[in-house]
MARFI-907407 format. One line per field, with one value per atom (N, C-alpha, C): residue in three letters; chain; x, z, y. Coordinates in steps of 0.02 Angstrom, whole numbers, plus 50000, padded with zeros to 5 digits. Layout:
<nodes>
gukol = [ALA; ...]
marmi = [A; ...]
c1 = [X; ...]
c3 = [Z; ...]
c2 = [Y; ...]
</nodes>
This chain:
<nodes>
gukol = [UNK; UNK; UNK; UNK; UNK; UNK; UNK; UNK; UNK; UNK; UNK; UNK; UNK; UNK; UNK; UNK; UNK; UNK; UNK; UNK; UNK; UNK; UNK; UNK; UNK; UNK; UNK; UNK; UNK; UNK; UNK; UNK; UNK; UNK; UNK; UNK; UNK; UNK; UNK; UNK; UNK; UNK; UNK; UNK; UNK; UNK; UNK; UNK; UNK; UNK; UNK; UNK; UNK; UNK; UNK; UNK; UNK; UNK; UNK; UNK; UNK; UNK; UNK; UNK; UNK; UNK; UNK; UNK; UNK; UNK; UNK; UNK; UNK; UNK; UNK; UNK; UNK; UNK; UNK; UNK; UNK; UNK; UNK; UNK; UNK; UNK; UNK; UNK; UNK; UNK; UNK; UNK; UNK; UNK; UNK; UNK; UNK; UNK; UNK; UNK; UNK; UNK; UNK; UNK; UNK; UNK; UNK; UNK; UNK; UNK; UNK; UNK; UNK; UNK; UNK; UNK; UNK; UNK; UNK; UNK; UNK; UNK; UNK; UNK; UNK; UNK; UNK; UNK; UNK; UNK; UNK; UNK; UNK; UNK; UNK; UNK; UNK; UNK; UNK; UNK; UNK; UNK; UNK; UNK; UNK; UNK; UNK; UNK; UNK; UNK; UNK; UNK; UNK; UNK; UNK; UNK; UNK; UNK; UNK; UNK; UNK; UNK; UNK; UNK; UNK; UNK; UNK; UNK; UNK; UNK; UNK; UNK; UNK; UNK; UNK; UNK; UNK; UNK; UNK; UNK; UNK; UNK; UNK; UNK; UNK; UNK; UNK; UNK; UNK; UNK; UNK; UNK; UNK; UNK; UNK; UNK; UNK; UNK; UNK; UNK; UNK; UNK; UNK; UNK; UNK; UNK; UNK; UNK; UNK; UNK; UNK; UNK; UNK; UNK; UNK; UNK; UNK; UNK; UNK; UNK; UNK; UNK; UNK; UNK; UNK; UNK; UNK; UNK; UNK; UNK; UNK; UNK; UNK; UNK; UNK; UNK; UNK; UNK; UNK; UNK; UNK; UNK; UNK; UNK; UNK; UNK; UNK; UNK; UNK; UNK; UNK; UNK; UNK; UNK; UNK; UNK; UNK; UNK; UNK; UNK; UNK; UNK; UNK; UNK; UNK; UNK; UNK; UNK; UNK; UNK; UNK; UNK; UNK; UNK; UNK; UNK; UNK; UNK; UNK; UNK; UNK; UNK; UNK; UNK; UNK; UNK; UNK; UNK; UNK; UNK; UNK; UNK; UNK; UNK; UNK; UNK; UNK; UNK; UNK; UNK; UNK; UNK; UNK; UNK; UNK; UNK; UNK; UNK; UNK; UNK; UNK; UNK; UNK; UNK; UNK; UNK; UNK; UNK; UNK; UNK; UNK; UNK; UNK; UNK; UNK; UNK; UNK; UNK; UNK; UNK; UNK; UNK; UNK; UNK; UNK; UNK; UNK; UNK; UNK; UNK; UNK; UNK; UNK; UNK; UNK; UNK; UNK; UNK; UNK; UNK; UNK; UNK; UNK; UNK; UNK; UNK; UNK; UNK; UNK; UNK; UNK; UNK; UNK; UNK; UNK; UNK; UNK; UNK; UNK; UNK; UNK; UNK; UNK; UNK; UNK; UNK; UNK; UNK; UNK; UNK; UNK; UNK; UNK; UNK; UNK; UNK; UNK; UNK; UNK; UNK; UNK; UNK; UNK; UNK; UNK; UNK; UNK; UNK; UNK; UNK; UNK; UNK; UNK; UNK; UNK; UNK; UNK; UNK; UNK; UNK; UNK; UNK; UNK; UNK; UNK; UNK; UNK; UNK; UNK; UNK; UNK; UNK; UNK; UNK; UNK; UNK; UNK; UNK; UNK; UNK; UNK; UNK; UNK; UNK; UNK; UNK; UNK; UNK; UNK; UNK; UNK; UNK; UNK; UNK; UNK; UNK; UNK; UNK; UNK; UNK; UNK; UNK; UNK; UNK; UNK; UNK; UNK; UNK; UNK; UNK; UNK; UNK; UNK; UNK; UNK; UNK; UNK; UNK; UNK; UNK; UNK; UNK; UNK; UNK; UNK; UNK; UNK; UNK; UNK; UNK; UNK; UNK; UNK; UNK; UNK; UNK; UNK; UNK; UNK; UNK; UNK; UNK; UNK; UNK; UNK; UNK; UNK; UNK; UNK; UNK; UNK; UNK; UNK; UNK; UNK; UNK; UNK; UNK; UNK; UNK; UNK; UNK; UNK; UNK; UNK; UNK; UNK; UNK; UNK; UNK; UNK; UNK; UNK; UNK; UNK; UNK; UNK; UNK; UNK; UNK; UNK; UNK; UNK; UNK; UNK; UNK; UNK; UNK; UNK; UNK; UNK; UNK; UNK; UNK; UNK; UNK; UNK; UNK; UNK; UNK; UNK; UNK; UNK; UNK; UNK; UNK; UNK; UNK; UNK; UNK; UNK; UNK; UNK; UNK; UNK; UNK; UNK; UNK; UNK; UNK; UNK; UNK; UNK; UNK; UNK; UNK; UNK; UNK; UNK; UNK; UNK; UNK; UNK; UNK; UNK; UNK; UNK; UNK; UNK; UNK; UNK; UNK; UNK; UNK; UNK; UNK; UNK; UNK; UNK; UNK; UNK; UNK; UNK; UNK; UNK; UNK; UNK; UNK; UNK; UNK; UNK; UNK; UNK; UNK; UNK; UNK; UNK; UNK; UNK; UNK; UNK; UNK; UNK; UNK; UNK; UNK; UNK; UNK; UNK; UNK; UNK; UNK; UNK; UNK; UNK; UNK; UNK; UNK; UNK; UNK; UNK; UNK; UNK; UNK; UNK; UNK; UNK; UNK; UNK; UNK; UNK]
marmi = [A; A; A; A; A; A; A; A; A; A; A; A; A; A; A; A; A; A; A; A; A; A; A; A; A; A; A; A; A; A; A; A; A; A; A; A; A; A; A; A; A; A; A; A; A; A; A; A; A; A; A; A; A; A; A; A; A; A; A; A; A; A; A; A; A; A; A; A; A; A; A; A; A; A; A; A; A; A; A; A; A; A; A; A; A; A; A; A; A; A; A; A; A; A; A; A; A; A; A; A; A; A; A; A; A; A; A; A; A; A; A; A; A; A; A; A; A; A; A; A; A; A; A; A; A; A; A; A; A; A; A; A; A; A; A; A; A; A; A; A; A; A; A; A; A; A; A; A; A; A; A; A; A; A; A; A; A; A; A; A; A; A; A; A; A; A; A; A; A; A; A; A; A; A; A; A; A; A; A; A; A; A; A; A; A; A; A; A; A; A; A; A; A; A; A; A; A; A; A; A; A; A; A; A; A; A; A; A; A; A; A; A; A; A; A; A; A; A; A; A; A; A; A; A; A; A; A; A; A; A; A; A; A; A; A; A; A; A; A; A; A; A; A; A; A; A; A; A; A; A; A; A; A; A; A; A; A; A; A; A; A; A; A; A; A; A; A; A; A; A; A; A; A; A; A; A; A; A; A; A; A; A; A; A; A; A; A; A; A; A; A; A; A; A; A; A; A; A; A; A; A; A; A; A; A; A; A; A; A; A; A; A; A; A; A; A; A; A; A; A; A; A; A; A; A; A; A; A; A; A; A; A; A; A; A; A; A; A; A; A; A; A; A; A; A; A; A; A; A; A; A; A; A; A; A; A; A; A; A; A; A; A; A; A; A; A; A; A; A; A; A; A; A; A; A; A; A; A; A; A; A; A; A; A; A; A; A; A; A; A; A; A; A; A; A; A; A; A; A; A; A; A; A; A; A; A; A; A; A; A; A; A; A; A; A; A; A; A; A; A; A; A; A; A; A; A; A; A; A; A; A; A; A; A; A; A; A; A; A; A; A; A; A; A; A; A; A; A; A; A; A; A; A; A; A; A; A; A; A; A; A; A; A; A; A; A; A; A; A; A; A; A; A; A; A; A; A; A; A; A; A; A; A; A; A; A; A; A; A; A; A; A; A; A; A; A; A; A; A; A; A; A; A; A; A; A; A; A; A; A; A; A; A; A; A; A; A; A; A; A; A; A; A; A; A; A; A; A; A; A; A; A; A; A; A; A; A; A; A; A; A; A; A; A; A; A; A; A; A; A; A; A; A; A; A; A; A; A; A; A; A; A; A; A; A; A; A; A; A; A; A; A; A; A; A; A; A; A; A; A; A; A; A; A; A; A; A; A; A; A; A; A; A; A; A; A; A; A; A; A; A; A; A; A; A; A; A; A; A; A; A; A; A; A; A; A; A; A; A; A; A; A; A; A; A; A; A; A; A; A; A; A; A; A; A; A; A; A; A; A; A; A; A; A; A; A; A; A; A; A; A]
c1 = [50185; 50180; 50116; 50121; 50066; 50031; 49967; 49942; 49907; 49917; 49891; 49832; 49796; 49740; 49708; 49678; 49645; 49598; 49619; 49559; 49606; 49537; 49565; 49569; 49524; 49542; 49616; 49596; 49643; 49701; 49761; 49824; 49872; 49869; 49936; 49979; 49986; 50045; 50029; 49985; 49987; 50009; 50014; 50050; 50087; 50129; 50215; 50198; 50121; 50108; 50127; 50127; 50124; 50067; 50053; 50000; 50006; 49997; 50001; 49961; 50000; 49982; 49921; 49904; 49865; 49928; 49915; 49966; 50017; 50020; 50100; 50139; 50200; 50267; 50284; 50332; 50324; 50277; 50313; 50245; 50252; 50213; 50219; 50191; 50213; 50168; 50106; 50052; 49977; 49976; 50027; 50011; 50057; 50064; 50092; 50036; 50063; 50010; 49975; 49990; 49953; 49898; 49912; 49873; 49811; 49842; 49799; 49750; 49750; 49720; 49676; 49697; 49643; 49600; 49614; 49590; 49514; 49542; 49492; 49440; 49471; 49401; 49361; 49407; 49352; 49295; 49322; 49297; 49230; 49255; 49171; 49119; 49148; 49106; 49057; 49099; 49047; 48998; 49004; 48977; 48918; 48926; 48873; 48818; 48871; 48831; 48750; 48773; 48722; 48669; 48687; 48628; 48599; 48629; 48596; 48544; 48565; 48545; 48446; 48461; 48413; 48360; 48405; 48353; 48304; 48342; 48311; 48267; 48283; 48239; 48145; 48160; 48114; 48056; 48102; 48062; 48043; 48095; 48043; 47965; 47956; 47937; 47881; 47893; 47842; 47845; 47902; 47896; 47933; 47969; 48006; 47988; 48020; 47989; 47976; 47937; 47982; 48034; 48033; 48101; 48159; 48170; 48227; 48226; 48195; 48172; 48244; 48273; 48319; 48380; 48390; 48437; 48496; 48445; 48496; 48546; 48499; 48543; 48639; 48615; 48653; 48709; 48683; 48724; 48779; 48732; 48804; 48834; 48826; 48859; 48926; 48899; 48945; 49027; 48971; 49029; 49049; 49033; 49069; 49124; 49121; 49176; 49203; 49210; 49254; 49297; 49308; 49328; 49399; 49371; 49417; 49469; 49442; 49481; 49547; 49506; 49537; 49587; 49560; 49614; 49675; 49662; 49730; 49746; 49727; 49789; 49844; 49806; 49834; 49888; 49894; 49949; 50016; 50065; 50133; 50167; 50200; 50217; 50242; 50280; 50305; 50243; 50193; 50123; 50084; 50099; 50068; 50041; 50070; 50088; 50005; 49982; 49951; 49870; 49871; 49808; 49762; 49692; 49647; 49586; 49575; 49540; 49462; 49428; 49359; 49351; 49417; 49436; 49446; 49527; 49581; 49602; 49574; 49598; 49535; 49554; 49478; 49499; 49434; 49412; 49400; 49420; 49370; 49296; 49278; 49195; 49167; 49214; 49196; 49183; 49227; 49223; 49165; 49137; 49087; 49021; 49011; 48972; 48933; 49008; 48960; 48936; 48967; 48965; 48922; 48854; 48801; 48754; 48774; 48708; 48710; 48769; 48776; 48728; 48736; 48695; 48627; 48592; 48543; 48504; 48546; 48486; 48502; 48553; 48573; 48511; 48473; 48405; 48352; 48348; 48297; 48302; 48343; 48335; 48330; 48315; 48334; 48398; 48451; 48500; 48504; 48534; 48558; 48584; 48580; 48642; 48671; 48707; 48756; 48765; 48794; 48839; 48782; 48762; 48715; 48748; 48709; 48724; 48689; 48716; 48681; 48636; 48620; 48566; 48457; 48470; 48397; 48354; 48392; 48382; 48439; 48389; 48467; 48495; 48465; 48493; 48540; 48515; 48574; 48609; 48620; 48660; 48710; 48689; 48745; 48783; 48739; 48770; 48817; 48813; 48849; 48910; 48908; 48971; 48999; 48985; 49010; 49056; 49030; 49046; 49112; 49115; 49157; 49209; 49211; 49253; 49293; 49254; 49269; 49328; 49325; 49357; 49416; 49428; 49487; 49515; 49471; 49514; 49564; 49520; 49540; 49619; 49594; 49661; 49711; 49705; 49769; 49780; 49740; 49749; 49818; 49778; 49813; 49888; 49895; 49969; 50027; 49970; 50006; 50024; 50001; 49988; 50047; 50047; 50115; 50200; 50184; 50247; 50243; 50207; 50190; 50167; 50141; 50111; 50032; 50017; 49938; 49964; 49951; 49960; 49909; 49855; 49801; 49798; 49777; 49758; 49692; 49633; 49552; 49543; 49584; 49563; 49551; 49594; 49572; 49518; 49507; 49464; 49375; 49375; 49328; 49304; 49358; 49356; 49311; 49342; 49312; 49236; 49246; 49156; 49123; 49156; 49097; 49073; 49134; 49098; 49050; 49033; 49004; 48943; 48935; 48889; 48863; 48880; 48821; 48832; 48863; 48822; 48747; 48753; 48697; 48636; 48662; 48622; 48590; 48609; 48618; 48537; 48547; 48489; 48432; 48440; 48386; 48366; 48403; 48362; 48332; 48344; 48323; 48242; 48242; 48187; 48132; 48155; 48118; 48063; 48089; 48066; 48027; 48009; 47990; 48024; 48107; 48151; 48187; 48210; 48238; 48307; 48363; 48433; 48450; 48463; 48488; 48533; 48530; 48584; 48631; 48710; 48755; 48732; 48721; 48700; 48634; 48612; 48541; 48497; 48540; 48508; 48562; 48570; 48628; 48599; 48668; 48665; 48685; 48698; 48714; 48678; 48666; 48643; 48655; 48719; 48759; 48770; 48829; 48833; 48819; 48812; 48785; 48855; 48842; 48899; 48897; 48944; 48921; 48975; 49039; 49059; 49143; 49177; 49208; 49284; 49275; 49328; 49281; 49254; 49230; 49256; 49266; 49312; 49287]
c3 = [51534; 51484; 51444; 51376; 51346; 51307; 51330; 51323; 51240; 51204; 51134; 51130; 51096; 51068; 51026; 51052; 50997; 50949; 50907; 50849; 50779; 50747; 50677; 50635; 50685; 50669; 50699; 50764; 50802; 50815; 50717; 50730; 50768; 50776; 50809; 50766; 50713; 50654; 50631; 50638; 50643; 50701; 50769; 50825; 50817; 50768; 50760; 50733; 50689; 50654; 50587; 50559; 50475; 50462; 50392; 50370; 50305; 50283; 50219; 50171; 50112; 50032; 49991; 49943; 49918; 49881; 49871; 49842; 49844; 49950; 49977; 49949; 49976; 49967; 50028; 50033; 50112; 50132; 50205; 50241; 50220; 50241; 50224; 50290; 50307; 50359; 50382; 50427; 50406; 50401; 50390; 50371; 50299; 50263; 50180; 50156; 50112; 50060; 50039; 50025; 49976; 50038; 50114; 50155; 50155; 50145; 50156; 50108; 50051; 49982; 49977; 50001; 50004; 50049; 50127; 50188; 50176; 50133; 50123; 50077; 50035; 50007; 50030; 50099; 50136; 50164; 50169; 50210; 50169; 50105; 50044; 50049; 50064; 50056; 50105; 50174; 50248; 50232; 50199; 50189; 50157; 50114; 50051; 50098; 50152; 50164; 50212; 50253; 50271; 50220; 50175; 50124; 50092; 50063; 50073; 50103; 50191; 50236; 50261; 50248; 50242; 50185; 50146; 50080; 50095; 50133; 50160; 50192; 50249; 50303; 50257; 50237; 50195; 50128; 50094; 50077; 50124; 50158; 50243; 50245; 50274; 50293; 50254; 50181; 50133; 50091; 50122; 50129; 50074; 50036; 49989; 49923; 49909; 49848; 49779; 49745; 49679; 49644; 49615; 49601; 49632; 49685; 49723; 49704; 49671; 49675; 49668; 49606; 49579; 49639; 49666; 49706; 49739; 49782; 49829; 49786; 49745; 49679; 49649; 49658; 49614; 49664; 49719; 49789; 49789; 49804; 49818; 49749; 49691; 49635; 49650; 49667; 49678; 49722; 49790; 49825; 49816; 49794; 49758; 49713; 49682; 49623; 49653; 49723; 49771; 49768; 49809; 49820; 49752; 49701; 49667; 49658; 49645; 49658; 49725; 49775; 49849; 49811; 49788; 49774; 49718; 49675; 49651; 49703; 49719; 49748; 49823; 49822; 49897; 49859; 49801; 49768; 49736; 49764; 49775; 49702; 49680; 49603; 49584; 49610; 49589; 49571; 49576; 49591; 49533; 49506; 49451; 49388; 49361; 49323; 49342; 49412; 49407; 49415; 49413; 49424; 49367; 49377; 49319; 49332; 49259; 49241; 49278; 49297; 49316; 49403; 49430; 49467; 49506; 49501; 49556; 49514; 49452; 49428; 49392; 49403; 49372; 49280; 49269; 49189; 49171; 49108; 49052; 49069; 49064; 49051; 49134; 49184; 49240; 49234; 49206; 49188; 49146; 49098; 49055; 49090; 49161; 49160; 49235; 49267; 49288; 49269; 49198; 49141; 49136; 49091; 49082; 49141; 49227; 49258; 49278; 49256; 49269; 49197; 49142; 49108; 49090; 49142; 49152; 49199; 49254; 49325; 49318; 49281; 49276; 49236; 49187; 49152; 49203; 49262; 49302; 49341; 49364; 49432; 49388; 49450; 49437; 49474; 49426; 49449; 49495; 49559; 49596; 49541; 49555; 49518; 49581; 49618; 49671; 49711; 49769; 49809; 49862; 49896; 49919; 49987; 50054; 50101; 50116; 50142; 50138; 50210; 50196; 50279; 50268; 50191; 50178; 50185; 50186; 50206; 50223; 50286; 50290; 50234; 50161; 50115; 50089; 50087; 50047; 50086; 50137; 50198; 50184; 50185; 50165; 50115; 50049; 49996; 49979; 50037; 50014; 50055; 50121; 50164; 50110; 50063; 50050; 49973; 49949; 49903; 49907; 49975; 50012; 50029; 50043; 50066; 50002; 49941; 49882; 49845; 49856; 49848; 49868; 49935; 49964; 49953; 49932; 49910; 49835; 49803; 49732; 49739; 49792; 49808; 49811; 49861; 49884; 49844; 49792; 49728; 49663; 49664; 49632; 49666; 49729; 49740; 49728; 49738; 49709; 49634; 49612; 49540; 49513; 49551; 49539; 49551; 49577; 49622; 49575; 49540; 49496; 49510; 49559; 49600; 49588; 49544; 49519; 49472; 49461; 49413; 49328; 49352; 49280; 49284; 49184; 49191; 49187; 49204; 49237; 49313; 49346; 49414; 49434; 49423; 49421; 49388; 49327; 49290; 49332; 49364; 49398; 49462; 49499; 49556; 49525; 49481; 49485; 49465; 49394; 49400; 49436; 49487; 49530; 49587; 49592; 49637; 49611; 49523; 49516; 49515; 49482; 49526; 49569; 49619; 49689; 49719; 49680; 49689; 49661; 49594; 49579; 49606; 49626; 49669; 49748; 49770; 49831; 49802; 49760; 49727; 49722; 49695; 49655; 49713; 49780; 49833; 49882; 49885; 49899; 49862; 49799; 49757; 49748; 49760; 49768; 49839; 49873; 49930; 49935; 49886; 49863; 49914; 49914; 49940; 49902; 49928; 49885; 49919; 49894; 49930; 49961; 50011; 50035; 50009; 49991; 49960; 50023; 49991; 50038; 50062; 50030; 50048; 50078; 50134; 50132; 50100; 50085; 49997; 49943; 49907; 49824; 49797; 49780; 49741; 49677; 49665; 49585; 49570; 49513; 49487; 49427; 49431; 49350; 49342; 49341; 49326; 49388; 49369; 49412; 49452; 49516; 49564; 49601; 49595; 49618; 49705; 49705; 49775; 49728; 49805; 49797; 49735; 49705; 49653; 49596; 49559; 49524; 49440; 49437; 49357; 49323]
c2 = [50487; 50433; 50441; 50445; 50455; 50364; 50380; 50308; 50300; 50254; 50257; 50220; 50267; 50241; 50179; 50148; 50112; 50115; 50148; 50210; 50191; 50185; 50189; 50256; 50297; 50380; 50398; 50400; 50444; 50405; 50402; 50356; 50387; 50454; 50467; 50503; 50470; 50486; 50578; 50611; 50681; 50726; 50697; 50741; 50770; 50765; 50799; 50837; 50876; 50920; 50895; 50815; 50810; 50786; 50757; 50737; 50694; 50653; 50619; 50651; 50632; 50665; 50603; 50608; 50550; 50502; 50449; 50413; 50403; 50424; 50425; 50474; 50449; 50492; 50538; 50579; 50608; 50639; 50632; 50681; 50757; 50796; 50869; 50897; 50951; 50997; 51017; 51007; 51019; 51098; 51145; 51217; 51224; 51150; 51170; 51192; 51228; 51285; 51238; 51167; 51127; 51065; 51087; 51062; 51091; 51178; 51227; 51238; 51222; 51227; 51191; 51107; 51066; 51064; 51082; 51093; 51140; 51184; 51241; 51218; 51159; 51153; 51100; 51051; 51018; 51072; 51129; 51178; 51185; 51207; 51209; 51152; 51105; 51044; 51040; 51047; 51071; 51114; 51172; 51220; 51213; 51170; 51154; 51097; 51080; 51026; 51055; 51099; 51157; 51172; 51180; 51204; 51150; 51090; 51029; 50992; 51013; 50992; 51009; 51107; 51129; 51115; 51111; 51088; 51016; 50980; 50923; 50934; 50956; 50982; 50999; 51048; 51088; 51049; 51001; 50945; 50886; 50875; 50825; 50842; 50924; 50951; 50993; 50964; 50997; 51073; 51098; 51172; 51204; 51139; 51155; 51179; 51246; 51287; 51253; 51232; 51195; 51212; 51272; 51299; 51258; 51237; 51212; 51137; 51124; 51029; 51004; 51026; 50981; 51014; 51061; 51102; 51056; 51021; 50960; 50913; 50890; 50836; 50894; 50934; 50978; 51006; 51009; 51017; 50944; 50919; 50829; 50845; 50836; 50830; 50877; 50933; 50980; 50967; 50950; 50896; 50844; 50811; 50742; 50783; 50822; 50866; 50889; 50913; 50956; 50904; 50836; 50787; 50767; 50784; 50766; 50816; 50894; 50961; 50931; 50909; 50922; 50852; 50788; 50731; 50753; 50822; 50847; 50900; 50916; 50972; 50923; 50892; 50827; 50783; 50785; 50733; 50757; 50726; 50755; 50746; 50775; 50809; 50732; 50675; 50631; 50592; 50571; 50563; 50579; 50634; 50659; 50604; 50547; 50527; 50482; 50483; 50447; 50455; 50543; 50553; 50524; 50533; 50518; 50571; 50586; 50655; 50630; 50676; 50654; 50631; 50591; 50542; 50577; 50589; 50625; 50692; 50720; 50771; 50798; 50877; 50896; 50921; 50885; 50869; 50943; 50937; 50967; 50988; 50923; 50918; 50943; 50930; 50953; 51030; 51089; 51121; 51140; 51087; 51108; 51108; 51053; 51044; 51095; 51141; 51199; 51234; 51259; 51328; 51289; 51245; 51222; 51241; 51226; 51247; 51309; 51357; 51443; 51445; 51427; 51438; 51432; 51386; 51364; 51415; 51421; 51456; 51532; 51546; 51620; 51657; 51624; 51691; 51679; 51614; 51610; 51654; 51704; 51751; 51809; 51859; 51905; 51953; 51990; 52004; 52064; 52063; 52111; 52163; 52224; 52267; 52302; 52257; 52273; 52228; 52249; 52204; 52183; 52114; 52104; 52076; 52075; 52034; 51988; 51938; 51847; 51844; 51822; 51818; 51830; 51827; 51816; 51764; 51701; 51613; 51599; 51527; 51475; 51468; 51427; 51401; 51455; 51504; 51546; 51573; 51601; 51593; 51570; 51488; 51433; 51429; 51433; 51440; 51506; 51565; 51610; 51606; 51558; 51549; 51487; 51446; 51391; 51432; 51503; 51541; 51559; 51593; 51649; 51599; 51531; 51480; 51452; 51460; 51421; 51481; 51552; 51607; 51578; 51572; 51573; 51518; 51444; 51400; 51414; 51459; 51477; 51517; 51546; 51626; 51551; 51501; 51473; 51414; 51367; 51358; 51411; 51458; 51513; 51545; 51526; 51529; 51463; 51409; 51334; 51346; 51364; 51367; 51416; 51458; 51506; 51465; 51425; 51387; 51330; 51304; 51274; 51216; 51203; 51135; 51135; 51163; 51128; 51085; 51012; 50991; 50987; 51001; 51009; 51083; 51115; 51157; 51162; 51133; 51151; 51168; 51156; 51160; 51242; 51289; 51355; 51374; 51346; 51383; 51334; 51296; 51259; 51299; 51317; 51340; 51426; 51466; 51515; 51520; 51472; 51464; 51439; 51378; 51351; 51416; 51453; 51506; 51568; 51569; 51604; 51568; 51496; 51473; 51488; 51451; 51456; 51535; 51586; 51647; 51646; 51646; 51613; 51578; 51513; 51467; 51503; 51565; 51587; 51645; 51678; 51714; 51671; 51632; 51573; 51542; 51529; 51510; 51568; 51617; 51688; 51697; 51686; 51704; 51656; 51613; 51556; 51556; 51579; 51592; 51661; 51690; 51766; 51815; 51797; 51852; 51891; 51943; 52007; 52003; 51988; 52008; 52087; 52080; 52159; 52180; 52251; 52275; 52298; 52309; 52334; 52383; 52446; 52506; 52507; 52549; 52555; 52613; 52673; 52719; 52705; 52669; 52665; 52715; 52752; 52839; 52798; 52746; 52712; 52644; 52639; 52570; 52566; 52527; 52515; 52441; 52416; 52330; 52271; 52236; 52186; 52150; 52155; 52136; 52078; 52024; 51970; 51979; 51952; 51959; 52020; 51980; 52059; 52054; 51972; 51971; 51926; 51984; 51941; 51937; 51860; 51878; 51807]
</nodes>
């Protein structure tokens, strides 16, 4: 006999392996492509939250570079915008009618307003010309696992999208710049810290264009 909980988390109503959509309608599977899409970008948000976290730590603590001042602010913003990415891809096609841009659907201007801080911190570093591995700081550490996570939300975005279940067209084009972003952001906390990213190689027989991860477009 299984005994039920008295939790306002733990209802029960997912045991069978479903899960609810935003704004109702049926249940769906917790391994639908469109569980999986959004799942992954709770996944970014954790991720970011690490590098956040440290950033805290580090101004607690005094230790924080200036370069990084505004960093944290720009981190939550970020996640707060995940949230809405994750509130369209969670809403079931009948549903559509009711998203709102900014809200539950990603904007335009959401769009404009990463391309503005890629355009901002991108002449502040200086660029790798190759493929680098993460592990120079916590913060960028983080920011490069929250990168590598934001990829794969994009890949499984981009198969919804084929099936035709993205309902806006910004949400792709968000997802790829936010991850060229906090490549970005992953340098700029590296350098800040007067660090040098490791290159893949330990002698490079080439140094030609500048390489961010391993799909970069």
């Amino acid at each position: 006999m299984t005994t039920r909980l008295d939790s306002a988390v733990a209802t029960g109503r997912g045991d069978d392996g479903s899960t609810g959509l935003l704004f109702g309608g049926p249940r769906i599977t917790k391994d639908d492509p469109r569980t999986e899409a959004y799942g992954t970008i709770d996944e970014a948000v954790a991720a970011l939250g690490l590098a956040r976290a440290e950033l805290g730590t580090k101004a607690q603590y005094g230790t924080l570079p200036p370069p990084l001042g505004g960093l944290a602010d720009l981190v939550l913003r970020i996640q707060r915008e995940l949230f809405v990415v994750a509130a369209e891809l969670a809403t079931t096609p009948e549903a559509w009618d009711r998203l709102v841009d900014g809200r539950t659907r990603v904007s335009a201007e959401m769009v404009d307003g990463i391309e503005a801080a890629l355009a901002d911190m991108e002449p502040a570093i200086a660029m790798p010309h190759e493929f680098v591995v993460p592990g120079e700081t916590r913060t960028s550490a983080a920011l490069e696992l929250a990168r590598t996570i934001l990829r794969r939300a994009e890949r499984r975005a981009v198969s919804l999208d084929r099936s035709g279940m993205v309902p806006g067209r910004h949400l792709l084009p968000y997802l790829n710049r936010l991850a060229d972003l906090v490549w970005v952001l992953a340098r700029a906390a590296e350098q800040a810290e007067a660090r040098t990213a490791t290159p893949a190689r330990v002698s490079p027989r080439h140094r030609g264009n500048t390489a961010r991860d391993g799909d970069v477009s």
